[in-house]
BAFITI-743309 format. One record per atom (N, C-alpha, C, O): x, y, z; residue in one letter; atom name. Coordinates in Angstrom, 2 decimals. Layout:
<nodes>
     east    north       up  r   a
        X        Y        Z  a  CA
...
</nodes>
This chain:
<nodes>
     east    north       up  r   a
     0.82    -1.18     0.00  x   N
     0.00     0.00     0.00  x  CA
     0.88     1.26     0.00  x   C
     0.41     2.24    -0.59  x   O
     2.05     1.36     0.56  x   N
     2.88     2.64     0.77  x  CA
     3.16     2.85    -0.91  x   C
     2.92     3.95    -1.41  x   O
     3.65     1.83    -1.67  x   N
     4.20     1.95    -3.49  x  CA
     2.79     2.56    -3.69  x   C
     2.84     3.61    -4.34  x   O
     1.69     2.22    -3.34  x   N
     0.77     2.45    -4.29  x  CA
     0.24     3.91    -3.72  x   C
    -0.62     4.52    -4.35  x   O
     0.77     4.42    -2.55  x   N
     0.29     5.97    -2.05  x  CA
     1.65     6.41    -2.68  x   C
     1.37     7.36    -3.42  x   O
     3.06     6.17    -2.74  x   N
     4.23     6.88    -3.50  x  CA
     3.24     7.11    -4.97  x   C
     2.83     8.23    -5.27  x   O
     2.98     6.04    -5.72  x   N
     2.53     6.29    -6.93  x  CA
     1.41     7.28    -7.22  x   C
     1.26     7.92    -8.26  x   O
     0.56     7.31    -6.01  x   N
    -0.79     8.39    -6.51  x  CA
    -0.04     9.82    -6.15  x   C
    -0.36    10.75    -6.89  x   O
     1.00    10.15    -5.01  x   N
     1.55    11.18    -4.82  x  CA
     2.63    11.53    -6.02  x   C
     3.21    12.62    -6.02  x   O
     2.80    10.77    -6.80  x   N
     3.85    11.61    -8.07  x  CA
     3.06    11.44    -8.53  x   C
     3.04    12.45    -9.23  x   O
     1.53    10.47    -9.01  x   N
     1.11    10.93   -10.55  x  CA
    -0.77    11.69    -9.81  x   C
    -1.72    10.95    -9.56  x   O
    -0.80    12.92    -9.65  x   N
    -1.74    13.57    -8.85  x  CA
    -3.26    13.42   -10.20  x   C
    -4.48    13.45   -10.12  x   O
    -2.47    13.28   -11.06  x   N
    -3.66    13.55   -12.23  x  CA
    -3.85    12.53   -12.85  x   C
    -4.44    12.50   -13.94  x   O
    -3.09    10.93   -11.91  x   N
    -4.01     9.83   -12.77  x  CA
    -5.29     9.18   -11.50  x   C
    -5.11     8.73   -10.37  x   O
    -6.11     9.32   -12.01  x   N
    -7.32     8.92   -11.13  x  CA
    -7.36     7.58   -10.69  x   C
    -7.53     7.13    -9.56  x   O
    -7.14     6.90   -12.02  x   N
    -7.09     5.58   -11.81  x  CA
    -6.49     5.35   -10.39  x   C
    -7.25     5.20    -9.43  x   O
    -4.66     5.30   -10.22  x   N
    -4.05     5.56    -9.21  x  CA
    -4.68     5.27    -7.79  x   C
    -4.89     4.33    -7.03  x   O
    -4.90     7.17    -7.92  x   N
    -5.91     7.29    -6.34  x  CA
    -6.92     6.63    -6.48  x   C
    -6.76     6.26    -5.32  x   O
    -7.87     6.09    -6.80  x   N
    -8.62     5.14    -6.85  x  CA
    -8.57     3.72    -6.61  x   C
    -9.41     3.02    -6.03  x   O
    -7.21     3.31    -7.26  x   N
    -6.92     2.31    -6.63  x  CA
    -6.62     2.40    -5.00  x   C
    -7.37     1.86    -4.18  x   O
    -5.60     3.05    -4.67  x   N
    -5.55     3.36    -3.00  x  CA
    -6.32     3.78    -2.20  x   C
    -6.07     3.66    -1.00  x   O
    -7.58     4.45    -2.70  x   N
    -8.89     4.27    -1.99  x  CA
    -9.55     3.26    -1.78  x   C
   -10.21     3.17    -0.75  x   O
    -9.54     2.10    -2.86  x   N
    -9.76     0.70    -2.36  x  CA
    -9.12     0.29    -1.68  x   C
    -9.66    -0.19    -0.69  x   O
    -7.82     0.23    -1.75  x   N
    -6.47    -0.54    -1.05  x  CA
    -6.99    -0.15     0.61  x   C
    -7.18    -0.82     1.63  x   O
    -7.07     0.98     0.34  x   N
    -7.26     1.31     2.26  x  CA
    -8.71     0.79     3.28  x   C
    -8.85     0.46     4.46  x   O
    -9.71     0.93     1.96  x   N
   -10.86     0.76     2.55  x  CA
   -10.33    -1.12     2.68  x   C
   -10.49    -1.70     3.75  x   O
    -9.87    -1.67     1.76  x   N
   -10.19    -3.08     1.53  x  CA
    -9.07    -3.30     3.10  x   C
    -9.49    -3.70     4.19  x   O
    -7.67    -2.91     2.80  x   N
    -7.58    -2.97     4.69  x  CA
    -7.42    -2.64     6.00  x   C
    -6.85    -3.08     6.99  x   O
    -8.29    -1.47     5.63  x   N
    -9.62    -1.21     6.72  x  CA
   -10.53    -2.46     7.34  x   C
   -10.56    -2.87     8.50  x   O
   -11.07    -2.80     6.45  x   N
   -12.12    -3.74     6.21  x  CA
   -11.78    -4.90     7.11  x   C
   -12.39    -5.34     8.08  x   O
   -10.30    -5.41     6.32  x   N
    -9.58    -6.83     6.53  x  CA
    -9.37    -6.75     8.05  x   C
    -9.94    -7.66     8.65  x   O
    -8.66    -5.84     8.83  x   N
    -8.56    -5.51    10.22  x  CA
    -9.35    -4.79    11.02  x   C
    -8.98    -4.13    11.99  x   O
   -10.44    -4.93    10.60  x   N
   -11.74    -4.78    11.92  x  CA
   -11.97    -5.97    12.45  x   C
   -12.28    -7.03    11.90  x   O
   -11.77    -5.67    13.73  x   N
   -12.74    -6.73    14.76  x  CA
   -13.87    -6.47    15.22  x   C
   -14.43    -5.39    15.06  x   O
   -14.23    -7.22    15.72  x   N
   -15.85    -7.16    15.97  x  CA
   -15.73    -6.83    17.72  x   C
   -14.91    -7.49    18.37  x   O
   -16.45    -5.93    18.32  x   N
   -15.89    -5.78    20.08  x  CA
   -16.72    -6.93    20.53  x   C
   -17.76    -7.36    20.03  x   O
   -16.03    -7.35    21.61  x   N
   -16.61    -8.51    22.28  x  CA
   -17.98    -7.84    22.65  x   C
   -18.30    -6.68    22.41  x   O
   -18.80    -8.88    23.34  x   N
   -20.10    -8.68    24.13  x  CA
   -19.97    -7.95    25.31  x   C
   -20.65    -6.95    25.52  x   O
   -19.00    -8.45    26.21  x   N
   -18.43    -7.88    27.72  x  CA
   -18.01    -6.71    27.29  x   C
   -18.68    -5.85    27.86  x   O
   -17.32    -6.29    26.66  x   N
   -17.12    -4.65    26.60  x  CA
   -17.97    -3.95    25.94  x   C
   -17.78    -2.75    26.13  x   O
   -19.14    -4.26    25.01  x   N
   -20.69    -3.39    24.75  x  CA
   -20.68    -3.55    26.54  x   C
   -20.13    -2.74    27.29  x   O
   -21.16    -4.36    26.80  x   N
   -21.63    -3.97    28.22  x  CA
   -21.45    -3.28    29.10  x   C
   -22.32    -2.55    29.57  x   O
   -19.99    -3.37    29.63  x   N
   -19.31    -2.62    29.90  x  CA
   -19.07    -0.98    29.64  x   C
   -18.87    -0.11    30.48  x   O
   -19.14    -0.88    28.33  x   N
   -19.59     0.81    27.93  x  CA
   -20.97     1.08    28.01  x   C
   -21.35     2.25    27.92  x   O
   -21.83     0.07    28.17  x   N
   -23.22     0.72    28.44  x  CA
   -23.37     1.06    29.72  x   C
   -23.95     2.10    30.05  x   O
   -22.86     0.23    30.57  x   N
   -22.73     0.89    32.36  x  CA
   -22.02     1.89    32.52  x   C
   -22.05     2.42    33.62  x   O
   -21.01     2.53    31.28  x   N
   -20.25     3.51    32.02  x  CA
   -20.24     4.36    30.53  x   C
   -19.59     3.95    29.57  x   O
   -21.07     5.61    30.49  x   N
   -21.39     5.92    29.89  x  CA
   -19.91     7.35    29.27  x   C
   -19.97     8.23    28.41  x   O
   -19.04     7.04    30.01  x   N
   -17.94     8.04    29.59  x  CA
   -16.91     6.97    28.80  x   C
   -15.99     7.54    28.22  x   O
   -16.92     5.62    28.69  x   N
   -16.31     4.96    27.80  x  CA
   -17.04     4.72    26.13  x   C
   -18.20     4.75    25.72  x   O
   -16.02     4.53    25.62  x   N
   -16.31     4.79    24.20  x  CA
   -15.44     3.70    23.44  x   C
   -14.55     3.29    24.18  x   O
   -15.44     3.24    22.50  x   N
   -14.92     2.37    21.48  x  CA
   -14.18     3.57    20.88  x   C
   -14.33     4.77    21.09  x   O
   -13.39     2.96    20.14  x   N
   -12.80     4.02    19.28  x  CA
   -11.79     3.12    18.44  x   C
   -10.74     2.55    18.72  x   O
   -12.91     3.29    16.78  x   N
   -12.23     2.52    15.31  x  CA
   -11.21     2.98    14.56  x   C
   -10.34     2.44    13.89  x   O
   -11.64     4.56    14.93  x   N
   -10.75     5.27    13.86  x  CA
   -10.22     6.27    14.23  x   C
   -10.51     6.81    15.30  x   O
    -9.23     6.77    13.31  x   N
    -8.54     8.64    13.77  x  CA
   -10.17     9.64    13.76  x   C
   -10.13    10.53    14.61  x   O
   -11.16     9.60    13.16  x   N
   -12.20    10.35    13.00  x  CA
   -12.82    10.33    14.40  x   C
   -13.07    11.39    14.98  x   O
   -13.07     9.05    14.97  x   N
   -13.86     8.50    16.59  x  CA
   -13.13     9.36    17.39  x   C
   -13.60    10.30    18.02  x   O
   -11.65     8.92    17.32  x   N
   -10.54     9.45    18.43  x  CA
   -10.62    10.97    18.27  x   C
   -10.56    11.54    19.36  x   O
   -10.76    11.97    16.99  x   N
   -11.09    12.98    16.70  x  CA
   -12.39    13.87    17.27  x   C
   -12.39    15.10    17.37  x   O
   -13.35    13.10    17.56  x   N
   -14.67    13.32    17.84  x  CA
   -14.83    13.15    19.31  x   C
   -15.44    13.95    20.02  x   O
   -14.11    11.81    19.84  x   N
   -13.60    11.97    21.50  x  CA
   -12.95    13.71    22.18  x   C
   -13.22    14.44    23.13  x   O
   -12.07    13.71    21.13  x   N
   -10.68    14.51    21.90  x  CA
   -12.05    15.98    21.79  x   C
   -11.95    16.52    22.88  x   O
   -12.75    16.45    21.28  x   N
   -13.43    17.35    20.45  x  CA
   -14.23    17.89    21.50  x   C
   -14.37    18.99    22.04  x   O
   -14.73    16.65    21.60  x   N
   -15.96    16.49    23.16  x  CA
   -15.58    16.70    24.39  x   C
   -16.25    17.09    25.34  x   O
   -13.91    16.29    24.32  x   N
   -13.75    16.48    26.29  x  CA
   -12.92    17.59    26.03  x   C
   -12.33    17.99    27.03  x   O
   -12.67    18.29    24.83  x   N
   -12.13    19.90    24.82  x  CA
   -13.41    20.76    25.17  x   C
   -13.26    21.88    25.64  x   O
   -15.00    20.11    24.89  x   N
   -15.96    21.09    25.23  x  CA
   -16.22    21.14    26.33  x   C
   -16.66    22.09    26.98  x   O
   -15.86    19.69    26.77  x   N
   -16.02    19.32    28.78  x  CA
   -15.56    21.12    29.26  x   C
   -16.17    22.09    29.71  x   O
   -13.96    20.77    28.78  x   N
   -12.92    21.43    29.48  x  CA
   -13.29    23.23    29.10  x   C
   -12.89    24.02    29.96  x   O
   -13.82    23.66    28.18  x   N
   -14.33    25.23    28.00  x  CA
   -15.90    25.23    28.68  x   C
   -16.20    26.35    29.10  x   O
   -16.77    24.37    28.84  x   N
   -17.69    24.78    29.95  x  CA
   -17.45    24.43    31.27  x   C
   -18.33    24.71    32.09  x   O
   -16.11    23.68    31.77  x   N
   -15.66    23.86    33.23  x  CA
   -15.14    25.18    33.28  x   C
   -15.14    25.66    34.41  x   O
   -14.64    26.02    32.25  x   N
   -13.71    26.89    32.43  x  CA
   -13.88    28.09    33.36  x   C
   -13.14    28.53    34.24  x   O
   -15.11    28.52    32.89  x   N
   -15.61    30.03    33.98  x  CA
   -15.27    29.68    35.70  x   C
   -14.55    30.45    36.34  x   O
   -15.53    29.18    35.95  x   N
   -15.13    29.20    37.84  x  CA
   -13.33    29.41    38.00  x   C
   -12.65    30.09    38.78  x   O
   -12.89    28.28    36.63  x   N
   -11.68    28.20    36.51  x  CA
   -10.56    29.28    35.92  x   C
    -9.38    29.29    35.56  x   O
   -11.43    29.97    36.02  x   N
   -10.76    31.12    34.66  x  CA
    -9.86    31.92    35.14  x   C
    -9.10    32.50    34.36  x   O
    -9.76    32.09    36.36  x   N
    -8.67    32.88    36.73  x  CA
    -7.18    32.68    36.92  x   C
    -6.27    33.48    37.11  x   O
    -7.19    31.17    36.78  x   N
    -5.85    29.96    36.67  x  CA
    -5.24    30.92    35.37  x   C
    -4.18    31.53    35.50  x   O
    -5.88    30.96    34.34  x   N
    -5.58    31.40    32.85  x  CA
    -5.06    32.50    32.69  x   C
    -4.54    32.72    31.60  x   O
    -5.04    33.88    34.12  x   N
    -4.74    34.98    33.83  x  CA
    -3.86    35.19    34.70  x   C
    -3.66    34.61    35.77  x   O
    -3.18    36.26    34.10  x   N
    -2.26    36.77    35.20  x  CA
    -2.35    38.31    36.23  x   C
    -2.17    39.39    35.68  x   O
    -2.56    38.25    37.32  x   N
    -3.47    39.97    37.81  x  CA
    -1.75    40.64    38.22  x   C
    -0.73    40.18    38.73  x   O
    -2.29    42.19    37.54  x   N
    -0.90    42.48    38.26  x  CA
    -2.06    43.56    39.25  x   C
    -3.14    43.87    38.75  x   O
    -1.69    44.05    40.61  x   N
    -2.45    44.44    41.25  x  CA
    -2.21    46.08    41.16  x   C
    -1.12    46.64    41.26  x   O
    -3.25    46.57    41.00  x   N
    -3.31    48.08    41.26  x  CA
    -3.08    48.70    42.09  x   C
    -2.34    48.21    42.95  x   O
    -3.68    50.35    42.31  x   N
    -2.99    50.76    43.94  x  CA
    -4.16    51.38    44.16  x   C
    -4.64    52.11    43.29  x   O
    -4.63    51.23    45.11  x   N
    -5.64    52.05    45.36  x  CA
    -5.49    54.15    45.81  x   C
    -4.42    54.63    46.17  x   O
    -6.30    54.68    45.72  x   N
    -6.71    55.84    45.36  x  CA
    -5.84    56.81    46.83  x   C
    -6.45    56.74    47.89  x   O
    -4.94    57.37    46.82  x   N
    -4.30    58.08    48.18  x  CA
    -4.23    59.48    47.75  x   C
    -4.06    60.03    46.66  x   O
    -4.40    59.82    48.76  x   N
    -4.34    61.51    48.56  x  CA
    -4.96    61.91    47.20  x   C
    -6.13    61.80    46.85  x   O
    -3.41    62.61    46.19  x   N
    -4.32    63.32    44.97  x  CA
    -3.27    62.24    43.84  x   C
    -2.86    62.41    42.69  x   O
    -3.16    61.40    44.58  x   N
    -2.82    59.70    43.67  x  CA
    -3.90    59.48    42.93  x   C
    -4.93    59.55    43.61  x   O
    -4.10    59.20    41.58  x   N
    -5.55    58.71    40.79  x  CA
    -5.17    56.82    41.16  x   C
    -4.01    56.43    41.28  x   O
    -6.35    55.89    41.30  x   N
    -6.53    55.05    41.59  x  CA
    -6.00    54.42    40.35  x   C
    -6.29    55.07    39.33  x   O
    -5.19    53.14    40.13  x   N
    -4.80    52.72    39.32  x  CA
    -5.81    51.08    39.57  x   C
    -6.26    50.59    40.60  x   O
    -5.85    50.69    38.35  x   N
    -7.22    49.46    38.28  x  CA
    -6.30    48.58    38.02  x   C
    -5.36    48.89    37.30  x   O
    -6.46    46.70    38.83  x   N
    -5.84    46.07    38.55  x  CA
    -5.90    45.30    36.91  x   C
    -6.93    45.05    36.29  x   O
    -4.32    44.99    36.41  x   N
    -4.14    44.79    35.24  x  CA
    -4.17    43.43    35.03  x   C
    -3.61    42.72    35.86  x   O
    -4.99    42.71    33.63  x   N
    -5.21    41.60    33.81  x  CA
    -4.43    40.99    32.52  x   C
    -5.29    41.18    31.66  x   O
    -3.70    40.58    32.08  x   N
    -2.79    39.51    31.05  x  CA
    -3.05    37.96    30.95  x   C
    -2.92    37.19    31.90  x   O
    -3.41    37.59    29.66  x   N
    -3.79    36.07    29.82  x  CA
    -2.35    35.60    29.95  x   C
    -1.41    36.37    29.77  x   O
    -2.11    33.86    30.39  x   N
    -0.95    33.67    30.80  x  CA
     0.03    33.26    29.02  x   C
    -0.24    33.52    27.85  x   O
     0.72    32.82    29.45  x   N
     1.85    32.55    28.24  x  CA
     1.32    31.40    27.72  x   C
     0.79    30.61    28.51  x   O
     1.37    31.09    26.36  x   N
     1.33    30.12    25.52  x  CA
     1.15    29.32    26.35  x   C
     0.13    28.91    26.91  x   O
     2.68    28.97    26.47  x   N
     3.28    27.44    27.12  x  CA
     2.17    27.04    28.12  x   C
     1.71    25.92    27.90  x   O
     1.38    28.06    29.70  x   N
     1.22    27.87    30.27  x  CA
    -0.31    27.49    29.96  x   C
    -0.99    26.69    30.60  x   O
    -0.73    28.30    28.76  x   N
    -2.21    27.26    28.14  x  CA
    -2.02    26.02    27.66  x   C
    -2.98    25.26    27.49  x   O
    -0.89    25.70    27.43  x   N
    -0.31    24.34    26.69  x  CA
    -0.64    23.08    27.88  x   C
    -1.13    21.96    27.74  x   O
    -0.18    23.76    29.02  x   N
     0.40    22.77    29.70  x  CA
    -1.23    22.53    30.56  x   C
    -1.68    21.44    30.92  x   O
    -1.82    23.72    30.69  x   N
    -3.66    23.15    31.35  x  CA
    -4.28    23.08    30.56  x   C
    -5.45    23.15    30.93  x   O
    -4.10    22.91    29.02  x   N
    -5.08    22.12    28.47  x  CA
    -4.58    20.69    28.41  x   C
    -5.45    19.82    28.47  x   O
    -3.12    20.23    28.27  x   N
    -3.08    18.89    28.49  x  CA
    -2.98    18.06    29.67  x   C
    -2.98    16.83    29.62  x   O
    -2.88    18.86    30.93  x   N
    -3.55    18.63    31.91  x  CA
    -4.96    17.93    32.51  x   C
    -5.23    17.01    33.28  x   O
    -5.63    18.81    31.78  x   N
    -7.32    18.60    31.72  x  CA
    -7.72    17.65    30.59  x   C
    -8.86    17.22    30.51  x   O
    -6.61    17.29    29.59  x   N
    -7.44    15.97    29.20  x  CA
    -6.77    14.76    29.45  x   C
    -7.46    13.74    29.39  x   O
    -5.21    14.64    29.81  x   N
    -5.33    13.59    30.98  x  CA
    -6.10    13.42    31.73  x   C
    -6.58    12.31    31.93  x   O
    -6.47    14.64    32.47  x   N
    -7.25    14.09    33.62  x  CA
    -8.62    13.55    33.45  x   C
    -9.25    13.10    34.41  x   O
    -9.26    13.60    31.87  x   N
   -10.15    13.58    31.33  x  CA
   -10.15    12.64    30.73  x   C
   -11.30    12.21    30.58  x   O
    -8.85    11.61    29.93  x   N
    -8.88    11.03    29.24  x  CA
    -8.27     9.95    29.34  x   C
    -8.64     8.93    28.75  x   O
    -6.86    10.02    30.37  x   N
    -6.11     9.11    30.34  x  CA
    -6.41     7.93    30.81  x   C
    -5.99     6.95    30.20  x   O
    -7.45     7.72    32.40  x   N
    -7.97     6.96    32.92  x  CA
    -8.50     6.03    31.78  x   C
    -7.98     4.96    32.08  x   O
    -9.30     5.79    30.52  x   N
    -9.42     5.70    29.61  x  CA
    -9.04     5.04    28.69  x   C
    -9.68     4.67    27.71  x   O
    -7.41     4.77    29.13  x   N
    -6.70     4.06    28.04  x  CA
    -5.98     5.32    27.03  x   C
    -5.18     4.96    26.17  x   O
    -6.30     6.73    27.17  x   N
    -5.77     7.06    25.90  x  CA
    -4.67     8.26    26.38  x   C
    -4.78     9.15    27.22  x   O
    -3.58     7.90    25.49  x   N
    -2.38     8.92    25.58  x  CA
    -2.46    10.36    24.87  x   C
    -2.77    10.66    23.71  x   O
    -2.12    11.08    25.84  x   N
    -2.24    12.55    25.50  x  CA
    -1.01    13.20    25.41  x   C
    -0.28    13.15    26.40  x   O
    -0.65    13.79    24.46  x   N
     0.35    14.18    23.90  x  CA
     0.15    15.92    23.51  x   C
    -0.79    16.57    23.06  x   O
     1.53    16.26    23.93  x   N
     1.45    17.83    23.48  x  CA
     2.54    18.03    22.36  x   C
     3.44    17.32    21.92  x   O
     1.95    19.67    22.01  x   N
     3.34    20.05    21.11  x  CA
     4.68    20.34    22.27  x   C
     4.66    20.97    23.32  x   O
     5.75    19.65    21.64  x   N
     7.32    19.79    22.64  x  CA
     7.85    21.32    22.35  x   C
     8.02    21.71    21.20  x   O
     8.06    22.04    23.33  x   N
     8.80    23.25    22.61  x  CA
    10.46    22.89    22.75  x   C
    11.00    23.11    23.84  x   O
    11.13    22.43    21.81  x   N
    12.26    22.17    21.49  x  CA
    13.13    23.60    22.73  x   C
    12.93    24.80    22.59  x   O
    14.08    22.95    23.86  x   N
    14.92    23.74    24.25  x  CA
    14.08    25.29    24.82  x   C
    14.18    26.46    24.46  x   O
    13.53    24.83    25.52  x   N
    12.74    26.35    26.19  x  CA
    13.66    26.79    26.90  x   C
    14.42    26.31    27.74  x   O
    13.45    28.01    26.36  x   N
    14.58    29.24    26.42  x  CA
    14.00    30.20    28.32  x   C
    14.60    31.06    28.98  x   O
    12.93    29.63    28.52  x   N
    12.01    30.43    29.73  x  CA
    11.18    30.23    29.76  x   C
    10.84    29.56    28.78  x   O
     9.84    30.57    30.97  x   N
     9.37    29.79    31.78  x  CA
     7.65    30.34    30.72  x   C
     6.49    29.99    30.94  x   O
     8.03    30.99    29.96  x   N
     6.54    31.67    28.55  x  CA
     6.91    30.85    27.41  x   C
     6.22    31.08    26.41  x   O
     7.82    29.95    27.27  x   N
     7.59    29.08    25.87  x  CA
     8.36    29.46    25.06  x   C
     8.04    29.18    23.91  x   O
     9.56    30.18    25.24  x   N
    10.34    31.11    24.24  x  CA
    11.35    29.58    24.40  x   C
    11.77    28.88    25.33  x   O
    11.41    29.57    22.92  x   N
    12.30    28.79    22.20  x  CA
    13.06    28.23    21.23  x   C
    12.33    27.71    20.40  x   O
    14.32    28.08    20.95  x   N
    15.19    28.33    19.83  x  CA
    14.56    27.21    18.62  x   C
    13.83    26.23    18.77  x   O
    14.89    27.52    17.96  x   N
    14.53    26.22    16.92  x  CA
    15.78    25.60    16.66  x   C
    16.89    26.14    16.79  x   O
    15.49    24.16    16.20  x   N
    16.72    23.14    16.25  x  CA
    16.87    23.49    14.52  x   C
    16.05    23.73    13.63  x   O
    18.41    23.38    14.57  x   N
    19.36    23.19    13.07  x  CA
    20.09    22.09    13.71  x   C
    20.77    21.94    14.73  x   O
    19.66    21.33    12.70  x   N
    20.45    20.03    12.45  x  CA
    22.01    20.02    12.49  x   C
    22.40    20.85    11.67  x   O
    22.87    19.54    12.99  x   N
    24.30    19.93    13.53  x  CA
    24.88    19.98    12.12  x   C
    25.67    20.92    12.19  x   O
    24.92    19.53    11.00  x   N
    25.70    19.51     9.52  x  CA
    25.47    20.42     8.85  x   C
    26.23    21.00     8.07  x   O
    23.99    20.74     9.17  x   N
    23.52    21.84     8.30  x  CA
    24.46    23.41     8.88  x   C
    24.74    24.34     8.12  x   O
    24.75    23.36    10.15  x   N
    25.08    24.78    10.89  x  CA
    26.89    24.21    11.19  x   C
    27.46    23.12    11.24  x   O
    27.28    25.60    11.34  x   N
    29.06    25.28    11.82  x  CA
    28.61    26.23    13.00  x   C
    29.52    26.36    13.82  x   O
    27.42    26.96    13.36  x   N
    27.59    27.47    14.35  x  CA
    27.96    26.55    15.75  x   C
    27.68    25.36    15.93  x   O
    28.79    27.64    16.85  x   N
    28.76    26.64    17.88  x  CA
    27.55    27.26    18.80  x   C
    27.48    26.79    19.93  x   O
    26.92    27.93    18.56  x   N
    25.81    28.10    19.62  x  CA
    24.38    27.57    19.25  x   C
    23.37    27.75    19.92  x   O
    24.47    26.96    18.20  x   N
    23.61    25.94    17.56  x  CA
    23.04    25.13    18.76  x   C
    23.87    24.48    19.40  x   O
    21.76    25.07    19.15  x   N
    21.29    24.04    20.00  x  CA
    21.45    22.80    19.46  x   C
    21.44    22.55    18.25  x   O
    21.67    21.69    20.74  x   N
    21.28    19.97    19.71  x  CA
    20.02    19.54    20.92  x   C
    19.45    19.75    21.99  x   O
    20.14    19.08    20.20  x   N
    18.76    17.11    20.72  x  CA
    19.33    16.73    20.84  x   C
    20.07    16.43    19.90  x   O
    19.61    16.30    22.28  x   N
    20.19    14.94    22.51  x  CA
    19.36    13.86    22.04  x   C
    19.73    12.69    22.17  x   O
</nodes>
């Protein structure tokens, strides 16, 4: 199947091709479905937060649903998300300064949204994975991008170990 997706990706304008690898996939698709046992229908019917899951589309439609969990828990939670810098209140012929509110850094939405669907998902069976920020430069997500060591003679070139 990989020759026959190389072949529809260099020839984009023979139909035939992709057509064939639209069978190829559905046909094993097809070939490697199992059927779920009886005990686990059951099992997901008593516990109505378990789910089967056939495909990248299911697993797509899971992850989708407990991201909506996680934005209608959010309001009570919402202040985790910001950062207050505090004002001063009003002295003498001081004008009152109002406290300043900043959402937090990237990174730090990164890290409570995959937070909240471990905690949402993992129990579950399913692995939750984030984007890596290659070599964080500080504690907001600032980070160098990797050059491959051949490509650069620099020596301040970050590596991957």
């Amino acid at each position: 199947m990989s020759r026959l997706r190389q072949l529809a990706d260099a020839n984009p304008d023979r139909l035939a091709i992709a057509a064939a690898l639209i069978s190829a996939v559905t046909q094993y698709a097809a070939a490697r479905w199992t059927q779920v046992a009886v005990d686990d229908v059951i099992n997901i019917l008593h516990d109505p937060t378990r789910r089967v899951v056939h495909t990248s589309t299911d697993l797509l439609k899971v992850v989708l649903e407990t991201l909506e969990e996680i934005g209608d828990a959010l309001p009570p939670q919402g202040e985790l998300l910001w950062d207050r810098i505090p004002g001063q209140r009003k002295r003498g012929n001081q004008p009152e300064i109002p406290d300043l509110w900043q959402p937090k850094p990237e990174a730090a939405l990164c890290a409570y949204v995959a937070h909240e669907l471990r905690l949402r998902m993992a129990r579950h069976g399913v692995v939750v994975n984030r984007e890596v920020l290659i070599q964080s430069t500080d504690a907001f997500g600032g980070w160098r991008p990797y050059r491959h060591p051949r490509r650069s003679s620099s020596r301040n070139t970050p590596r991957v170990p």
